[in-house]
C-alpha positions as CSV (number, residue, x, y, z in Angstrom):
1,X,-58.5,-56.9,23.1
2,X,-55.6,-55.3,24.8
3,X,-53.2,-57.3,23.2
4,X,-54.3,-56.3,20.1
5,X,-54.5,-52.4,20.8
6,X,-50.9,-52.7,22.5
7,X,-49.8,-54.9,19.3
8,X,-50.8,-51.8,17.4
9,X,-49.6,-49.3,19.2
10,X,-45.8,-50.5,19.2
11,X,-46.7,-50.9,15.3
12,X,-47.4,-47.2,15.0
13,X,-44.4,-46.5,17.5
14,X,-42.0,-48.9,15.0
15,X,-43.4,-46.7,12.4
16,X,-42.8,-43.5,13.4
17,X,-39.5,-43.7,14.6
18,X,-38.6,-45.4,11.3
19,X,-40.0,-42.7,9.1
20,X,-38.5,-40.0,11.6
21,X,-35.2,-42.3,11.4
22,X,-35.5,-41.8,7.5
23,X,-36.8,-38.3,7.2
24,X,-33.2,-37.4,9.5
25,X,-31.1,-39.7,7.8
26,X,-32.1,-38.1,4.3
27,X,-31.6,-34.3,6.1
28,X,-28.3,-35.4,6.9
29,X,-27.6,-36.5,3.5
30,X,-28.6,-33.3,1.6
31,X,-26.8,-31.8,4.3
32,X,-23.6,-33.7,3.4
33,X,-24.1,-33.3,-0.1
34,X,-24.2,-29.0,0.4
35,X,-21.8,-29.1,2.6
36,X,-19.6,-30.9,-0.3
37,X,-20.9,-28.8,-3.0
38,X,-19.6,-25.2,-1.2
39,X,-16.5,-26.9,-0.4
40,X,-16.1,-28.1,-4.0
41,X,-16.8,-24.5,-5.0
42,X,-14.2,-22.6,-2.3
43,X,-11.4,-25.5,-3.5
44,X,-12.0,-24.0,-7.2
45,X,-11.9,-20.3,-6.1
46,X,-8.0,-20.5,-6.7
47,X,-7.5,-17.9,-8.7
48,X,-6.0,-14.7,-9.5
49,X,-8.5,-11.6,-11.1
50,X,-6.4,-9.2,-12.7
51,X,-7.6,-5.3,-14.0
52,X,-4.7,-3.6,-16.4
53,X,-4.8,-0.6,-17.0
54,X,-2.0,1.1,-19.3
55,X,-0.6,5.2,-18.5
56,X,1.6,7.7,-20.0
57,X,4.0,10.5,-18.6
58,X,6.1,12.6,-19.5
59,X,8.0,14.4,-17.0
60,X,11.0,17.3,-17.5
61,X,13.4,16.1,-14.9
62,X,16.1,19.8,-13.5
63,X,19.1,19.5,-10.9
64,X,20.5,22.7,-10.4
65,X,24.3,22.3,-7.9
66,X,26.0,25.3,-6.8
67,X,30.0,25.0,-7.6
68,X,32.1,27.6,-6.3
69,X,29.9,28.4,-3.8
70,X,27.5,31.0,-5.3
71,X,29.8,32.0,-8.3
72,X,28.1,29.3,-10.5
73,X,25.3,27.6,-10.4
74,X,25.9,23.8,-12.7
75,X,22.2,22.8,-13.9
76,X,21.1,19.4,-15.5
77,X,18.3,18.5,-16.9
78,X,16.4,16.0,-19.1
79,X,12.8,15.3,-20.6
80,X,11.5,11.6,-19.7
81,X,8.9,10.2,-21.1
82,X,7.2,6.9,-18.6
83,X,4.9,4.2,-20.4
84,X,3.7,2.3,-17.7
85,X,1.7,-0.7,-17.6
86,X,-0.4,-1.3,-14.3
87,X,-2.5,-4.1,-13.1
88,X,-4.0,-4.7,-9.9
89,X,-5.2,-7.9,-8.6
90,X,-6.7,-10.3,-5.9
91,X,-5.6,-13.8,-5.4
92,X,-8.8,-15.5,-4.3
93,X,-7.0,-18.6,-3.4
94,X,-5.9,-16.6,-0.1
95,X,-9.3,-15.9,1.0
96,X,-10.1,-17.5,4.2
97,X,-13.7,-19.6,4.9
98,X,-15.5,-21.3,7.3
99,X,-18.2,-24.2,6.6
100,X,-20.9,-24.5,9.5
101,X,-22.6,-27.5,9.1
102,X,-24.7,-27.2,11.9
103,X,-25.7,-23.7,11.6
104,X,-25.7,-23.3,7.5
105,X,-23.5,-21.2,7.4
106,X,-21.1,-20.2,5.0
107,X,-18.2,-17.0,6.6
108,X,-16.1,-15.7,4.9
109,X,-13.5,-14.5,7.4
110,X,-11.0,-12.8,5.4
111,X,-10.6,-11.0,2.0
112,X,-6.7,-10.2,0.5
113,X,-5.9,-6.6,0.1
114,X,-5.6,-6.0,-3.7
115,X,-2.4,-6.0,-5.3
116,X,-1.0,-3.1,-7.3
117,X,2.1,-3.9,-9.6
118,X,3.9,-0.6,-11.8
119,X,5.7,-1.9,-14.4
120,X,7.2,1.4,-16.1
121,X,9.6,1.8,-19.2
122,X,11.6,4.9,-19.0
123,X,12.7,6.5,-22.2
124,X,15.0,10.1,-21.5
125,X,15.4,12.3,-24.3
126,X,17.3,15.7,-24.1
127,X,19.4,14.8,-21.6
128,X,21.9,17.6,-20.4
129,X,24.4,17.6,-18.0
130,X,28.0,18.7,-17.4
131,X,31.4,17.7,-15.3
132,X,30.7,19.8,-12.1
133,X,27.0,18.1,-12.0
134,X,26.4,15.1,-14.1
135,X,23.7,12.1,-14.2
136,X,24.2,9.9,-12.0
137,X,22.7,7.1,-10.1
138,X,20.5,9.1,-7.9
139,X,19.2,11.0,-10.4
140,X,17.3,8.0,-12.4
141,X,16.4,6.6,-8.9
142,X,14.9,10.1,-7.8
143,X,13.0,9.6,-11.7
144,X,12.1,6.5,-10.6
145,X,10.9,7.7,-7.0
146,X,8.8,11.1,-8.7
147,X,7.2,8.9,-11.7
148,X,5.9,5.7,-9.0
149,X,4.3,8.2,-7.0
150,X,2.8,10.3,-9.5
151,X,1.6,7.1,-11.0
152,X,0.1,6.2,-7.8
153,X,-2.1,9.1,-7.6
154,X,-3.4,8.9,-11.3
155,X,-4.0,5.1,-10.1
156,X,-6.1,6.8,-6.9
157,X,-7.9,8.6,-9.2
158,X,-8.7,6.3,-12.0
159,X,-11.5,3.5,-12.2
160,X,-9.1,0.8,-12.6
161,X,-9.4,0.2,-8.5
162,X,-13.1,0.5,-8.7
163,X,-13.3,-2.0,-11.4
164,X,-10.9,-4.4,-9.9
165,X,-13.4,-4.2,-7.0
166,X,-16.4,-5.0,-9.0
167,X,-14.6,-7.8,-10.3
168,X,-14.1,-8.8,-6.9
169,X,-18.3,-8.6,-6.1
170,X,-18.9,-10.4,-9.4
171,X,-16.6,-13.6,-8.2
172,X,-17.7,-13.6,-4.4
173,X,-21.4,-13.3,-6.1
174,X,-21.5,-16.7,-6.8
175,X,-20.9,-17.7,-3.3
176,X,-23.9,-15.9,-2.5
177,X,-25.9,-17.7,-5.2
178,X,-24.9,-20.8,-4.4
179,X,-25.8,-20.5,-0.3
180,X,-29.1,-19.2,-1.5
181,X,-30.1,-21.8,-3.6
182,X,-29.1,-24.1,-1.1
183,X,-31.0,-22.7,2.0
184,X,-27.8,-21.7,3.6
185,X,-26.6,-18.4,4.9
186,X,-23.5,-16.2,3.9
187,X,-21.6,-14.4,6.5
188,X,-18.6,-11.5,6.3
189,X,-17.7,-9.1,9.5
190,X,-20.6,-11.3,11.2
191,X,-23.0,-9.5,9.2
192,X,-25.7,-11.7,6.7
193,X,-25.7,-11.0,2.7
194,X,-29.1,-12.2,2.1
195,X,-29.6,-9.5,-1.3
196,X,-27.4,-8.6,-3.9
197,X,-27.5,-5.4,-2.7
198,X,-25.6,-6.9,0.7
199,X,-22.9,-7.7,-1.4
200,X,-22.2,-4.3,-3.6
201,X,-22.5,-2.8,-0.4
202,X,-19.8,-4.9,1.4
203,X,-16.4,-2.7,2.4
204,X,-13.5,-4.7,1.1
């Protein structure tokens, strides 16, 4: 008789271990198999989001150069008008993760700084100038230098860098989606996105 309760106990031992043997070998598996489904989606995050944005200026450019001391005064002068296309963009291929298997945890440890690029086309009209004081180099380079930062400010003051943001959210959304659905956590300045909310709110 204790024989066969012994035999039966190391059956229900053999079968326990086996099924617990299984249940952890098939954890391990899904766990493998999300581990090389977020991987799959950071290795396709490559790419560039771009927001253009298009301005207009037009700027009346004066130099006024005292000759002869204060006897005469030479002045020169022109009207410029700037058409200026702008985008601004972020290279998600340069954003930096980190896959924790153990934990579920998906970190996103850094984020690129956007990327504004001015392209501008100058067209001067009216120019006006004479021998004691005329355009030179500096002058268009001072054009230059007035028109990029008055640009910048409009740019400042626009929506384009709000939208390019949102455009951001939108891309590092599905990151969030994806962890979700998967049971896993997403991380950024050590703090947990578990709503959307988490993520409009995040400071980029």
């Amino acid at each position: 008789m204790r024989k066969i309760l012994f035999g039966v106990i190391i059956t229900l031992i053999l079968l326990f271990s086996f099924k617990y043997c299984e249940e952890q070998k098939k954890d391990q598996l899904v766990l493998q198999e999300n581990s090389a489904l977020i991987q799959k989606q950071i290795n396709n995050v490559g790419k560039l989001i771009v927001t253009e944005g298009h301005f207009s200026e037009v700027f009346n450019y004066k130099n006024s150069k005292e000759v002869f001391g204060d006897y005469f005064t030479s002045e020169k002068k022109a009207l410029v008008v700037v058409n200026a296309d702008v985008t601004i963009a972020y290279d998600l291929g340069e954003i930096e993760f980190e896959v924790d298997e153990v934990s579920k945890t998906l970190t996103i440890v850094t984020i690129p700084d956007e990327e504004i690029r001015i392209s501008p086309d100058f067209e001067y009209y009216d120019i006006q100038a004479d021998f004691f004081n005329p355009f030179e180099a500096k002058d268009y380079n001072a054009i230059k230098k007035i028109v990029k930062a008055s640009l910048s400010k409009k740019i400042e003051n626009s929506d384009l860098k709000h939208n390019a943001r949102n455009r951001l959210i939108s891309e590092l959304s599905k990151f969030y989606i994806l962890t979700n659905s998967l049971g896993w956590t997403l991380k950024y300045n050590d703090a947990s996105i578990t709503t959307m909310d988490d993520m409009n709110r995040l400071k980029l």
